[in-house]
N, C-alpha and C positions, 0 to 999 in steps of 0.2 A: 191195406187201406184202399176203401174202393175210390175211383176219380170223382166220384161226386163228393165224397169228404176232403180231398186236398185240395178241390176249388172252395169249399166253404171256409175252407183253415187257410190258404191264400185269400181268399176276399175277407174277410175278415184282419188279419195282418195289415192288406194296406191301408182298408178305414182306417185301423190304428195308427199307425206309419202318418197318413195325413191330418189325425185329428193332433198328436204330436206336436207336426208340424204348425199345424194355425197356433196351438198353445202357445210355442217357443215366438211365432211372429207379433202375439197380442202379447205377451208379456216383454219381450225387445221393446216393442211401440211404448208400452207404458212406462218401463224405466225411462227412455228417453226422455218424453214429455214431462215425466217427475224431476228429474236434469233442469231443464230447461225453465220449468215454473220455479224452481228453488234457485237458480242463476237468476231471473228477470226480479225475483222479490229480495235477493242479497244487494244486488246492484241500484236498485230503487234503495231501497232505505240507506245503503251508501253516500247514493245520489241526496238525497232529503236532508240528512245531517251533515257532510260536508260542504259548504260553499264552493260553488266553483272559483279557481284557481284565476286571482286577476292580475294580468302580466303587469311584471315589474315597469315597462313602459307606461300604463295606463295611469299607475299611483303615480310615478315621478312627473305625466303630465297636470295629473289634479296639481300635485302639490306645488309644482313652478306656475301655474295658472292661478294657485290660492294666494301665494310670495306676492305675484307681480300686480295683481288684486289689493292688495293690504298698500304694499307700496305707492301706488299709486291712490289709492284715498290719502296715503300718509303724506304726499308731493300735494295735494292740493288743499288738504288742510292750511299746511304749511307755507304756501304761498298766497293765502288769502290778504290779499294788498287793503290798509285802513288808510283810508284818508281825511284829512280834516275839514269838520263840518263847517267852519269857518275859513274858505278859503282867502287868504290876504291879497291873494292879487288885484281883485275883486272889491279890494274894500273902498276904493274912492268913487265904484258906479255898481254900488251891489243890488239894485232894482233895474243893471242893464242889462238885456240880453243873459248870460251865465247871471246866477246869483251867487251871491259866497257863501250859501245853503248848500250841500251837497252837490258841486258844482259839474261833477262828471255826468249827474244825470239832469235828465229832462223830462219836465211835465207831458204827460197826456191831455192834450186838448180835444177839446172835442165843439164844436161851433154854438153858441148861446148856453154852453155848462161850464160848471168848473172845470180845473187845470188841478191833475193830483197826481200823484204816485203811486202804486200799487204792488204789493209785494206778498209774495211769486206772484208772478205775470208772466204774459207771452215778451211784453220787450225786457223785464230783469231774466229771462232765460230761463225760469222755473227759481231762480236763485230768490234767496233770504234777506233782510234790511238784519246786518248786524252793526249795534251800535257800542260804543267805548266811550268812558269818562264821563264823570259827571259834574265839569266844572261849570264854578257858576260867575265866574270873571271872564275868562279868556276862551273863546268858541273854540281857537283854534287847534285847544290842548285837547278837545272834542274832535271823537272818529269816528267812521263809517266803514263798511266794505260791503259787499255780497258775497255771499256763499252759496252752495248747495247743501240742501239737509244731510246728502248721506257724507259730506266731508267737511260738518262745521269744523270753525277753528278750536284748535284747544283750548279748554278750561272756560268754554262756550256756557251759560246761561241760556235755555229754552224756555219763555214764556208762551204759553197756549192762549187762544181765544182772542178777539180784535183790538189791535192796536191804532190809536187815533195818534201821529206825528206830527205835531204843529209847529210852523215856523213862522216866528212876526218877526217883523223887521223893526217893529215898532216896540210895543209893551202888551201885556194881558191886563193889567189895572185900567188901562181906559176902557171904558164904554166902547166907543167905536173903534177900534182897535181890538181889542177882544173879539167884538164881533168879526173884523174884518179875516178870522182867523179860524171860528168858530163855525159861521155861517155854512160856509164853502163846504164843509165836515157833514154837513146836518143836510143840504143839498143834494151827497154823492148819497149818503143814506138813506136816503128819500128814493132817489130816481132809479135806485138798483136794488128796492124793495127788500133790503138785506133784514135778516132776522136775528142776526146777534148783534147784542149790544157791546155797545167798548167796552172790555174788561179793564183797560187802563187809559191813562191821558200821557204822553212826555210831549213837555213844551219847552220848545225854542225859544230864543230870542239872542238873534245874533250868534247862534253856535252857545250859547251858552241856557243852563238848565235855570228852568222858572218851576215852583212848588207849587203854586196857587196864580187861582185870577181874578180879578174884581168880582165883587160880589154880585152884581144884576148878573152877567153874562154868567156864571157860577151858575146862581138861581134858576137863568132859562135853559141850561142844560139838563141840569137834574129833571126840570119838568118836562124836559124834550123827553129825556131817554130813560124814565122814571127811577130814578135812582141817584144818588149823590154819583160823581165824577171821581175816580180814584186815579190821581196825580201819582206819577210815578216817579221814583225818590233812588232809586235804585240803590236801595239801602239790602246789605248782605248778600251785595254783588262784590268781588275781589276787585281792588281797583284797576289792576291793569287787565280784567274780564272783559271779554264782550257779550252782551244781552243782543236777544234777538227775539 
């Protein structure tokens, strides 16, 4: 064999030898990478259907935070204080200073307006007018308290829409007395340009419930507020309920 055919048969061998070799390195490279794509989409769809794992600390904080939650709406349900709308102390000077109306609170005055109540308000603390009983002798078997909507008291009656609470010291059948009762109502509704009309009437008189009221002052309500006046009777209320 002459030397110019054993260099053609070694040059040739090592091409081979190196084309081998890059073969054996692109084929390495791409099972790897096959590896590694089929690892990243096993562990995703893993990832996707199971929820990550939430320490048993985190559930036992919800769930003592949900307890002491409930609990505590259930503490102030529960200690919702009723007090009676006819208070007796009161009853030998009840146009002095306190009235034996709902004696713990205090009118809103405001200088040449009426003098009212308002509920929720900024001085009731965002809290509710819940009221109890509906005697019609004795005020004092008549009660009151405040609440908050998220923890009224049990076995609570929710009435919607405005309520008109009038208290005379006198009667609804007179004329001026009705009005002196009535007016003051038609005034606040006037001057704070409100757009809902009373859905209901409950009237006082000494802590105790009146049905109806003389008919002129009747008459110029309905024509106020174009509609008859619907007296509130608290009938298919539980009687030891409170409405609000």
């Amino acid at each position: 064999m002459t030397t110019k055919a054993r260099n053609e048969i070694n040059r040739f061998s090592s091409q081979r030898f190196i084309l081998i070799k890059h073969y054996r390195v692109h084929f390495t490279i791409f099972i790897f990478i096959t590896c590694v794509t089929f690892f990243i989409a096993l562990h995703t769809r893993f990832f996707l259907q199971t929820p990550p794992p939430q320490p048993s600390s985190w559930r036992s904080s919800i769930f003592n935070t949900t307890n002491e939650l409930n609990s505590m709406v259930h503490m102030l349900r529960s200690s919702v204080t009723f007090l009676p709308l006819k208070d007796l102390r009161y009853a030998r000077a009840p146009l002095e200073g306190h009235t034996w109306f709902m004696s713990s609170m205090y009118d809103t005055h405001e200088d040449g307006e009426v003098q009212y109540q308002q509920f929720p308000s900024e001085s009731s603390h965002g809290r509710l007018l819940c009221l109890k009983g509906r005697d019609t002798h004795d005020g004092s078997w008549n009660s009151y308290a405040l609440a908050w909507s998220q923890a009224l008291p049990y076995n609570t009656t929710f009435t919607r829409g405005l309520t008109f609470v009038s208290y005379n010291h006198y009667n609804y059948d007179n004329l001026w007395h009705g009005l002196s009762s009535m007016v003051p109502f038609v005034a606040w509704h006037k001057m704070n340009n409100c757009s809902m009309l009373p859905s209901r009437w409950v009237l006082y008189h000494w802590g105790e419930l009146r049905f109806k009221m003389g008919l002129w002052v009747g008459t110029l309500m309905e024509a106020t507020f174009n509609g008859p006046q619907i007296v509130e009777r608290f009938d298919g209320v539980d009687e030891d309920g409170p409405v609000l």
